[in-house]
N, C-alpha and C positions, 0 to 999 in steps of 0.2 A: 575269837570274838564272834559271837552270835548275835545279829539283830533281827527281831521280829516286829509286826507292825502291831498297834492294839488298836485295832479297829474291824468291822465285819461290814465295811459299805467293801461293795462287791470292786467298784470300779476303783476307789484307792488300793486296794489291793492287789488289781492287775499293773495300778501302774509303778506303784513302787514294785513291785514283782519284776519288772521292765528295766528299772533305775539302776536297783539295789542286789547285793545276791544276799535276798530273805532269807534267814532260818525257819520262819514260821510265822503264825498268827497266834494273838490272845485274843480270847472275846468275854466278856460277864454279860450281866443282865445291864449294868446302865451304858454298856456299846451298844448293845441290841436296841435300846428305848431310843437310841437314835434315830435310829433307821425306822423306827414305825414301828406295825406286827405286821413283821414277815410270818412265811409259815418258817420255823425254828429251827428243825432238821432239813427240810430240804434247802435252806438257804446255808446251815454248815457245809452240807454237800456239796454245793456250789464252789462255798470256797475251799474245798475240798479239791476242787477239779480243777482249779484255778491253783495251787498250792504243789500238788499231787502228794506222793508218800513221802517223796526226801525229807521236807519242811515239814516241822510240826505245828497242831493244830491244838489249842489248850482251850476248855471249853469250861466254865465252873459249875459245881455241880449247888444246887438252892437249897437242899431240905434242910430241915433244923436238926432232925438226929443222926446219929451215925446210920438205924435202917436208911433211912430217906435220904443221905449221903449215895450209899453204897446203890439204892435202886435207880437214883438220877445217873450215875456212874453207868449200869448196867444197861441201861437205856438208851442213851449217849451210845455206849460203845455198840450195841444193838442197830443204830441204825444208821448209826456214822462207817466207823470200822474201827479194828483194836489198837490203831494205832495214836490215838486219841489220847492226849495229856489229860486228866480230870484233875481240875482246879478246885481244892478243898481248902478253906480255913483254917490254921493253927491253932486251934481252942481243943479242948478234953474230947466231943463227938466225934472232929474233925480228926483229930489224930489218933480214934480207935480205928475210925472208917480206912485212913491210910492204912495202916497196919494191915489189916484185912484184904481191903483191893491190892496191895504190893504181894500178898503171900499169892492171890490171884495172878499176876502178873502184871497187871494192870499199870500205867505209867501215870506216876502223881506229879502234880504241881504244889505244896504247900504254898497256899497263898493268906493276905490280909499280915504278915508279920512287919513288927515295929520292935521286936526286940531280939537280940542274941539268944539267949534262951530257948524263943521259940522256935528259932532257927534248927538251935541244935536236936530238939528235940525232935521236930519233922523227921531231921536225918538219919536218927536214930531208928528210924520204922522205914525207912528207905525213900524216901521223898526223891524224886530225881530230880525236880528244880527247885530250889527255894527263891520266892519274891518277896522279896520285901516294900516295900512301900514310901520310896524316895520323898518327894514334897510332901505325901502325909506327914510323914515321922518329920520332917522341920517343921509341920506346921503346929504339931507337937512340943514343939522344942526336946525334939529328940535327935541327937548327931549322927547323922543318917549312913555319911561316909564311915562313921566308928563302927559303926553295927555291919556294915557290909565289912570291913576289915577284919573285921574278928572272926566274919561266920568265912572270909577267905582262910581265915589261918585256922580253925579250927576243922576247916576240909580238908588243909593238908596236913595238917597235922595228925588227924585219924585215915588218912589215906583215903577216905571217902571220893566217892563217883558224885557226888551229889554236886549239882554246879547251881551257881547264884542268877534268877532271872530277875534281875530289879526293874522295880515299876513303877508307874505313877510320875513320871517326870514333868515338870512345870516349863523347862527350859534348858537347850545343850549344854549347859552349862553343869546341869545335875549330871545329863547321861554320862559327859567325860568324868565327873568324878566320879560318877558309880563303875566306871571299869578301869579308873585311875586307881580304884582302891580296894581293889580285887573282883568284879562282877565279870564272868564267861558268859552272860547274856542279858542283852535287853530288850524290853518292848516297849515300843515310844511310840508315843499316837501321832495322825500322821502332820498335824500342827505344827509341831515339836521339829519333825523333821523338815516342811516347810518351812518354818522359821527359820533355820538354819543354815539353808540353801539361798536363803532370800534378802541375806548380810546387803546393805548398802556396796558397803566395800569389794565382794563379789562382782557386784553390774559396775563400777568403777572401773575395775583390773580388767573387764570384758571389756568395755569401751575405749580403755584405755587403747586397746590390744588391736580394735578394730579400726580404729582411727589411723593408729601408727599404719598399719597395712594398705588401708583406702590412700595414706598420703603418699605411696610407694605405688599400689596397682591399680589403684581405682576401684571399681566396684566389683573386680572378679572374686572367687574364692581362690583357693589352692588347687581345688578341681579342676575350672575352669580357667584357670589360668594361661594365658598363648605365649 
């Protein structure tokens, strides 16, 4: 199980960095429009150094053609380094561009997918992560979990390397079913994961926890205990 964070604010990523043991970062352009205009590369860099080489770093690449795919890909890895996911669309440009950066060696993210198909088709050019697009595809009325299911069994089933990064999450409720239903990685913005953490029920079991103790030793810890 790989989880990565989808966000590029510098300081959530140190801190879930801290929390969690990250696989990595995603970022597109409407993460970045959060954060203002940073300068673009030296802020991946950042989280580059924050990150380092273990964890990956998945960046998506804007042009409209497969050239202008392939030159945002080259540029990225130019001033990032080769270790860099480039995050490309499942559509006809996006999956010649794939094709060609993998012959390269280049490491792809097939992203924007809402359907099995284009799942498979990523895979077929060598895609090394496929995302799919969790609360889109229901917002869709598309069965989100069925499509992640199918592109799990159609990995093992061709023995394929390629692993599922699903995305787009609304609520933990998604992420456990997208690795309930076959997904080896997600990225969940860092809300998501707040939210999570911050169950009523949690600070209940906590206080429950600390009261029992206080009515036993008082105010010390377990540290401080005489």
């Amino acid at each position: 199980m790989e989880i990565l964070v989808d966000t590029v604010n510098l300081d959530e990523i140190k801190k879930y960095q801290q929390m969690l043991h990250l696989s990595g970062v995603t970022s597109n352009p409407t993460i970045f429009k959060k954060e203002g205009r940073v300068d673009f590369f030296d802020h991946l860099r950042k989280i580059r150094e924050i990150i380092g080489t273990d964890e990956t770093l998945h960046v998506q690449a804007v042009g409209d053609t497969t050239e202008e795919i392939e030159a945002d890909a080259h540029r990225i890895l130019q001033e990032i380094d080769h270790q860099v996911y480039i995050k490309i669309p499942t559509n006809e440009v996006g999956l010649k561009a794939m094709k060609a950066l993998k012959k390269e060696g280049v490491h792809v993210t097939a992203t924007a997918i809402y359907t099995v198909f284009q799942g498979e088709l990523a895979m077929t050019v060598g895609a090394d992560y496929l995302a799919p697009y969790y609360n889109r595809m229901l917002n869709m009325n598309i069965d989100a979990a069925q499509v992640i299911n199918e592109l799990a069994l159609a990995i093992k089933l061709s023995h394929s390397k390629t692993k599922i990064l699903a995305a787009s999450f609304h609520n933990v409720a998604q992420v456990t079913d997208a690795f309930k239903n076959g997904a080896q990685a997600a990225t969940i913005g860092t809300d998501v994961i707040a939210s999570g953490l911050k169950a009523p029920m949690i600070s209940a079991a906590v206080s429950d926890f600390k009261n029992d103790w206080q009515s036993l030793y008082g105010n010390q810890t377990i540290a401080t205990l005489k």
